[in-house]
BADO-528179 format. One record per atom (N, C-alpha, C, O): x, y, z; atom name; residue number from 1. Coordinates in Angstrom, 3 decimals, always signed. Atoms other than C-alpha are relative to their C-alpha. Last residue first. Layout:
R          X          Y          Z   atomo   num
R          X          Y          Z      CA   NUM
...
***
This chain:
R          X          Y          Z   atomo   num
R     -1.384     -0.837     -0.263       N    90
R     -4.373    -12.532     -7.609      CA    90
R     +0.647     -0.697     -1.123       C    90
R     +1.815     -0.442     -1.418       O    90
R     -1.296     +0.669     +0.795       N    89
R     -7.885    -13.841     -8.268      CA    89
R     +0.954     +0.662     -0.252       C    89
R     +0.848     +1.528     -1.120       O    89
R     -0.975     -1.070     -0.217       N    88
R    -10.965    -12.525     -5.962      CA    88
R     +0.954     -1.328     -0.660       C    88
R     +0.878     -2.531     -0.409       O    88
R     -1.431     +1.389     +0.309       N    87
R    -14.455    -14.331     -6.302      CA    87
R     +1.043     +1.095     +0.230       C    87
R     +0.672     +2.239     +0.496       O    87
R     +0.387     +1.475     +0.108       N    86
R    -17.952    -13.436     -4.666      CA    86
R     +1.506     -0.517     -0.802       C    86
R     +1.917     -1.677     -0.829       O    86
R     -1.362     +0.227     +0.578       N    85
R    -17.371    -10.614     -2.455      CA    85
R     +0.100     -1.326     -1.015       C    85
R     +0.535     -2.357     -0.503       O    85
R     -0.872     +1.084     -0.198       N    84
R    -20.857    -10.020     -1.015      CA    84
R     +1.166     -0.145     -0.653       C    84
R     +0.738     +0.313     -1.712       O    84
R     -1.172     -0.532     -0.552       N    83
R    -22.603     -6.994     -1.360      CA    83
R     +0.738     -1.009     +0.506       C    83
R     +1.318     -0.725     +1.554       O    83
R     +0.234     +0.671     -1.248       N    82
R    -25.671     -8.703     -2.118      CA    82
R     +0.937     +0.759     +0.504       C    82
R     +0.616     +1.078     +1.648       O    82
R     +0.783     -0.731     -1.111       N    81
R    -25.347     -6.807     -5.263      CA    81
R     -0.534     -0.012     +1.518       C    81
R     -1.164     +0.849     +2.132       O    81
R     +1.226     +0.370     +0.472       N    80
R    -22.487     -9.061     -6.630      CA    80
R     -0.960     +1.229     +0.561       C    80
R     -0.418     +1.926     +1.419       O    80
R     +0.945     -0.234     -1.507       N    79
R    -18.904     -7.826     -6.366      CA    79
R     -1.381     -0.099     -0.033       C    79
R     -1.785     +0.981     -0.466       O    79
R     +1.281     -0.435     +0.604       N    78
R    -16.205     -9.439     -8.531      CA    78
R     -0.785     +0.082     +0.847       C    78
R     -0.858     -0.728     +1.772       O    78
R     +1.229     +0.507     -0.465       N    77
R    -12.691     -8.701     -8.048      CA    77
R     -1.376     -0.366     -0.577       C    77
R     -1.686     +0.083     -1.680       O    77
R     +0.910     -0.620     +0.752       N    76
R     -9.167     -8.838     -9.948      CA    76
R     -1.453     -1.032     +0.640       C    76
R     -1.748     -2.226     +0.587       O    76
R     +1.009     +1.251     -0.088       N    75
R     -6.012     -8.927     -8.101      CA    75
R     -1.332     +0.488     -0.413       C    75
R     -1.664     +1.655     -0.208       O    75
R     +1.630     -0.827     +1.283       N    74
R     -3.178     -7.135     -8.928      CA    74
R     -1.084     -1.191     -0.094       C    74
R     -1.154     -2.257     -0.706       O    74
R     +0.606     +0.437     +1.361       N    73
R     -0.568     -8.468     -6.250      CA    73
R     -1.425     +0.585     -0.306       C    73
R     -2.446     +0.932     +0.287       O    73
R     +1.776     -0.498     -0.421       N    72
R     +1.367     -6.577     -3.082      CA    72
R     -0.463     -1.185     -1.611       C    72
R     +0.468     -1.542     -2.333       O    72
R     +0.482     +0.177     +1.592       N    71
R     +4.861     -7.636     -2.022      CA    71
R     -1.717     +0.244     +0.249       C    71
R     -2.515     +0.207     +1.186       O    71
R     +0.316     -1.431     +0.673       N    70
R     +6.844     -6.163     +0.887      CA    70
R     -0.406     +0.208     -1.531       C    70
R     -0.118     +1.003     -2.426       O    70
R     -1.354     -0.800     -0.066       N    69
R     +6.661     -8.472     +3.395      CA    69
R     -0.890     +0.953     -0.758       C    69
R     -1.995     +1.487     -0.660       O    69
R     -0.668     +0.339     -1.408       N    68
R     +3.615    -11.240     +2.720      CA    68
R     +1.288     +1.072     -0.449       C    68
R     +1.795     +1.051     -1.570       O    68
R     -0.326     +1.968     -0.436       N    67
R     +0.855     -9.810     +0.469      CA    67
R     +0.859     +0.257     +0.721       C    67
R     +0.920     +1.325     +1.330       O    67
R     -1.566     -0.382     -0.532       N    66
R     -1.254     -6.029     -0.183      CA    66
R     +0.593     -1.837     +0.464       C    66
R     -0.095     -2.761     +0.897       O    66
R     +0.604     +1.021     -1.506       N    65
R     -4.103     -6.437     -2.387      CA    65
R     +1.721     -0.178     +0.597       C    65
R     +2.819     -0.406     +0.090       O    65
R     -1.108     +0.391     -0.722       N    64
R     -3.625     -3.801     -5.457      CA    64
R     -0.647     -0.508     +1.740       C    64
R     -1.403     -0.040     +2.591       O    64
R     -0.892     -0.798     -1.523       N    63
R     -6.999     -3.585     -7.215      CA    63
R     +1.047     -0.445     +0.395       C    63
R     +1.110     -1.663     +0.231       O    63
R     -0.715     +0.370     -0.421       N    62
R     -9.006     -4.757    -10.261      CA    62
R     +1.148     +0.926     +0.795       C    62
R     +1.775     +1.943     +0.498       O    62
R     -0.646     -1.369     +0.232       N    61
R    -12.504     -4.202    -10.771      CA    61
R     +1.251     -0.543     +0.827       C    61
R     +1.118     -1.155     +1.887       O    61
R     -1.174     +0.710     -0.602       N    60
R    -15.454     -6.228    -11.260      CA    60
R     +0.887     +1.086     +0.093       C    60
R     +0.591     +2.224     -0.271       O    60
R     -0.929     -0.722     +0.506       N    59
R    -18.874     -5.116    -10.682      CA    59
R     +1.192     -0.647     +0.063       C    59
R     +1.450     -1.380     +1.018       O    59
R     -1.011     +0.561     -0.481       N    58
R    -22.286     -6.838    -10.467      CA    58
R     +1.006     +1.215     -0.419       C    58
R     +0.688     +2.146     -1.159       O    58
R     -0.995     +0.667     +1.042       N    57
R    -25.357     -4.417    -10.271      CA    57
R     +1.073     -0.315     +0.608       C    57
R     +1.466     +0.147     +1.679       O    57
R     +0.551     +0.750     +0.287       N    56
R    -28.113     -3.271     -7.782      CA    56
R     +0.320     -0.940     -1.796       C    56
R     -0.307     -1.542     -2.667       O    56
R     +0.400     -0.065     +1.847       N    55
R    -26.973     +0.399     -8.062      CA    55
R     -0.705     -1.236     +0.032       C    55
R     -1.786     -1.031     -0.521       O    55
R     +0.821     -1.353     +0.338       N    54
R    -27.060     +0.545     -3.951      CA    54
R     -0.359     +0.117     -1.361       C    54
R     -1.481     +0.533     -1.650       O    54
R     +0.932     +0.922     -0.898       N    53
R    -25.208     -3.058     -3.452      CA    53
R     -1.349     +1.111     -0.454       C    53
R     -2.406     +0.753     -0.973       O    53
R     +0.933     +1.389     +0.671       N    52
R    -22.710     -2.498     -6.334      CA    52
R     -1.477     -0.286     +0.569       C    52
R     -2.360     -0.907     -0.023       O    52
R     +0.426     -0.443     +1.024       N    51
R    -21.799     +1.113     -4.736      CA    51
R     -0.967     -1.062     -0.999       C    51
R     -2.055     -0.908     -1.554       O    51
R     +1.118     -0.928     -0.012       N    50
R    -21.362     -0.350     -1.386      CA    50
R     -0.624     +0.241     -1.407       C    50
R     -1.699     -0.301     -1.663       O    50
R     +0.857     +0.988     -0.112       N    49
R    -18.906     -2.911     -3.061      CA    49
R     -1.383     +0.086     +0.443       C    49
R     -2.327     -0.636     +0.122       O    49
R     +0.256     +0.408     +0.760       N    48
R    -17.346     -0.441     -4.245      CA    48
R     -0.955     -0.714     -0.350       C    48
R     -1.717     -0.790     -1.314       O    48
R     +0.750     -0.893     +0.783       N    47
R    -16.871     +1.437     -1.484      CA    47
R     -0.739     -0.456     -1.234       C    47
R     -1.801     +0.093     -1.529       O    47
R     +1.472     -0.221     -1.175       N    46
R    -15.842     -1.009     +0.853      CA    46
R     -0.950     +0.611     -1.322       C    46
R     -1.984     +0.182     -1.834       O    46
R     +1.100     +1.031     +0.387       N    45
R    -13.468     -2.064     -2.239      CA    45
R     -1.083     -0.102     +0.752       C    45
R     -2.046     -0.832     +0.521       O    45
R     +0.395     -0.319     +1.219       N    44
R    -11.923     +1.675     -1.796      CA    44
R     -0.755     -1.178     -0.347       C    44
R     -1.793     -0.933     -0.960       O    44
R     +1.355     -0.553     -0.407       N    43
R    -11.949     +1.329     +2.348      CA    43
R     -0.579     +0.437     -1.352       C    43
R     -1.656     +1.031     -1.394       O    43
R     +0.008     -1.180     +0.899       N    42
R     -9.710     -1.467     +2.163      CA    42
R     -1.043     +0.696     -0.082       C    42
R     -2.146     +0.151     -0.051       O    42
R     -0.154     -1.253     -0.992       N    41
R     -9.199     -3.198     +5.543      CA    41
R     -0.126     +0.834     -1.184       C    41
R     +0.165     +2.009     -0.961       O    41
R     +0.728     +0.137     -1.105       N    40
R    -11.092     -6.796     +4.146      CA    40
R     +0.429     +1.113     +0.290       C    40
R     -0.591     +1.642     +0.731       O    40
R     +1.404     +0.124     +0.515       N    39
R     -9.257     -6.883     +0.665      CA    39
R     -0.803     +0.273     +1.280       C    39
R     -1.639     +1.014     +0.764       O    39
R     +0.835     +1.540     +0.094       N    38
R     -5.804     -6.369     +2.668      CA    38
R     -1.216     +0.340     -0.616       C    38
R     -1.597     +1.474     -0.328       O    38
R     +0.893     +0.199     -1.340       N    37
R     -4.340     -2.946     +1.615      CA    37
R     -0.701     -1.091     -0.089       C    37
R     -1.338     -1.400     -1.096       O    37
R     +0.986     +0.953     +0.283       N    36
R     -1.486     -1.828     -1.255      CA    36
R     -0.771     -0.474     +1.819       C    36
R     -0.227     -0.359     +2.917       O    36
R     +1.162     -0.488     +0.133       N    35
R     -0.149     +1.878     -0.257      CA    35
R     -1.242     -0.860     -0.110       C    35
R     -2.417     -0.553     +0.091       O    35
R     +0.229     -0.662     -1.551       N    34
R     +3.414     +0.986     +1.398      CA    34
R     -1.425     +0.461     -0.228       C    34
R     -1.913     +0.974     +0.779       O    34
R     -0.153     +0.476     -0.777       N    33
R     +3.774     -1.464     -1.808      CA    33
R     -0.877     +0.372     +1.933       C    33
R     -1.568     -0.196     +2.778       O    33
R     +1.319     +0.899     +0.027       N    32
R     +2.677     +0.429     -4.331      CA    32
R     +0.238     -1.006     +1.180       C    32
R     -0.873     -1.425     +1.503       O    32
R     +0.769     +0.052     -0.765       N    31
R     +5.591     +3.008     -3.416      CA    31
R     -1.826     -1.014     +0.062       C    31
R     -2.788     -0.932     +0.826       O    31
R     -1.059     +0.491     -1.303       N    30
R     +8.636     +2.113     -5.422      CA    30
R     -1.061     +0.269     +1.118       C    30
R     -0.703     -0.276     +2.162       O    30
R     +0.416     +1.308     -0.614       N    29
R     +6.050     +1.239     -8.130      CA    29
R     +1.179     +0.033     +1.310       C    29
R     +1.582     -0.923     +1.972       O    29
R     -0.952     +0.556     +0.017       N    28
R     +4.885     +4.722     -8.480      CA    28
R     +0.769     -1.692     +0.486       C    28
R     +0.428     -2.244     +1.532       O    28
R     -1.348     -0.304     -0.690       N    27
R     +1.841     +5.175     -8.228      CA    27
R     +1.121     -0.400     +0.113       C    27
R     +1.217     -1.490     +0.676       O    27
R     -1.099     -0.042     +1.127       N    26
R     -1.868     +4.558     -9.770      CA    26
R     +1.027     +0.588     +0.957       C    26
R     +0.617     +1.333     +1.847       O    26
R     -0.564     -1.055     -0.016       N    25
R     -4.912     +4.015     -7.386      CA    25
R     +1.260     -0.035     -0.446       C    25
R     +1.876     -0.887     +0.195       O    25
R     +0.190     -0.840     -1.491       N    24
R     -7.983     +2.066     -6.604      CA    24
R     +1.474     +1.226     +0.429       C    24
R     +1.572     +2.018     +1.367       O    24
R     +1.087     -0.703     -0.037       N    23
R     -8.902     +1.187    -10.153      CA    23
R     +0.354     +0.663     +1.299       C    23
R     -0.098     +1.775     +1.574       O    23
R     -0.773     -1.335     -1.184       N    22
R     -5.217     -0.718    -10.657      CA    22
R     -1.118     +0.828     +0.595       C    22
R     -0.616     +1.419     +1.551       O    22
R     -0.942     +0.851     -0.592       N    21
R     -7.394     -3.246    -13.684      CA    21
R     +1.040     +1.744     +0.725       C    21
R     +1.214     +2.859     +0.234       O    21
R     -1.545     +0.917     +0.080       N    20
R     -9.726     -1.505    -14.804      CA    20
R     +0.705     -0.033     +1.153       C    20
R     +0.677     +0.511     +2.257       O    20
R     -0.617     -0.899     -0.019       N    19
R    -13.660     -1.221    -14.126      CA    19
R     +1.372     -0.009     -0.266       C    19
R     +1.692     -1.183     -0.084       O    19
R     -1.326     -0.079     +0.108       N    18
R    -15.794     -3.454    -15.558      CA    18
R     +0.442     +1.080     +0.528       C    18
R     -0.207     +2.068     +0.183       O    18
R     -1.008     -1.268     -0.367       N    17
R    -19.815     -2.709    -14.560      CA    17
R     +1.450     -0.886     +0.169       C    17
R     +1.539     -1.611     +1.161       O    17
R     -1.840     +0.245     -0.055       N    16
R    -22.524     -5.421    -15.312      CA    16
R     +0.959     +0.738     -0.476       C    16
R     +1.160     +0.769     -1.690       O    16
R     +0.150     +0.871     -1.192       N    15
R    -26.260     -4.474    -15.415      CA    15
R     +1.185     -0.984     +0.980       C    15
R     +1.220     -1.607     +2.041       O    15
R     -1.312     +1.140     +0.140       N    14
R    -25.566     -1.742    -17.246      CA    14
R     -0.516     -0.937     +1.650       C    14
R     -0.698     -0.775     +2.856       O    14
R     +0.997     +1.388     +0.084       N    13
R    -29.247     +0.197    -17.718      CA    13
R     +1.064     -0.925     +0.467       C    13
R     +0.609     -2.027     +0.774       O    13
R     +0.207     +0.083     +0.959       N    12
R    -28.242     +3.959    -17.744      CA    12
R     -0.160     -0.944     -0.407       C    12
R     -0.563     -0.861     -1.567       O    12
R     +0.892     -0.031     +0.061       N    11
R    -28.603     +4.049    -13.869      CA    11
R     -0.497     +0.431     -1.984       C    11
R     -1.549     +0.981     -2.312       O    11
R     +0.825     +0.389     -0.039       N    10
R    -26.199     +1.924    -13.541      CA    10
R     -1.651     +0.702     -0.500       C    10
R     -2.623     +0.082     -0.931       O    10
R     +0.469     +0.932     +1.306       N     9
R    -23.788     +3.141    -15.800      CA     9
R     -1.256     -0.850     +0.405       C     9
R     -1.935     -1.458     -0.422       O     9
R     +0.595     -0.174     +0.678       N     8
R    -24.055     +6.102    -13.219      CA     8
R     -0.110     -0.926     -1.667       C     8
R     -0.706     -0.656     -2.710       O     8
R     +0.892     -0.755     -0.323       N     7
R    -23.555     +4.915    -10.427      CA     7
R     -1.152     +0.708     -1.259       C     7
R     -2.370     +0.859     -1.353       O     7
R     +1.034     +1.301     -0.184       N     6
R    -20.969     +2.834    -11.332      CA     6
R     -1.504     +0.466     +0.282       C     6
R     -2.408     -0.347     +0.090       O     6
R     +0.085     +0.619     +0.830       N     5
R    -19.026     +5.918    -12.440      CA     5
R     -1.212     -1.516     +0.119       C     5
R     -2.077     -1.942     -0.647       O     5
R     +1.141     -0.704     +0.719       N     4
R    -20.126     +7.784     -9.365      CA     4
R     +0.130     -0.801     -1.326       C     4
R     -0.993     -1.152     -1.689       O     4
R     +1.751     -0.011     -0.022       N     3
R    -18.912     +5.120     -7.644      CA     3
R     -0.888     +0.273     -0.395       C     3
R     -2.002     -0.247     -0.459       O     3
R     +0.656     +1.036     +0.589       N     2
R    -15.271     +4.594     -9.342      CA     2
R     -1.516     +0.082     +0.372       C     2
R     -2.358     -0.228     -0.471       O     2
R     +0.102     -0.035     +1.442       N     1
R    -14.682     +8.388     -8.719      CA     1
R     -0.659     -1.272     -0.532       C     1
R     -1.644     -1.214     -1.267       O     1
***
């Protein structure tokens, strides 16, 4: 969903794409935990960050990043077209 969205503000001129804050998936909070995923094994900021690299726009967009035990934090990315990761703030 977020791709085609990026996908298509790109190709209506946005040269910088917000998405909100949770973007990779809404759920109960007794289970955000067993669902949040390191920044590096997630296959929704793969995507994203694909999507940035292919539109040739930045994007930010904030995601559950899984932490130590059984805590996760809302951390908010930004993904350049390089496909590089350029900041992350939990």
């Amino acid at each position: 969903m977020c791709a085609s969205v990026i996908r298509r503000a790109a190709a209506a001129g946005a040269k910088l794409i917000l998405l909100p804050e949770a973007a990779d998936f809404i759920a109960p909070q007794s289970e955000v935990s067993k669902l949040s995923t390191a920044l590096d094994a997630s296959p929704f900021v793969d995507g994203i960050k694909d999507a940035a690299r292919k539109s040739d726009v930045w994007v930010g967009v904030g995601v559950h990043e899984k932490g130590p035990e059984e805590r996760c934090w809302n951390t908010q990315l930004v993904s350049h077209t390089l496909n590089n990761l350029k900041q992350s703030v939990s």
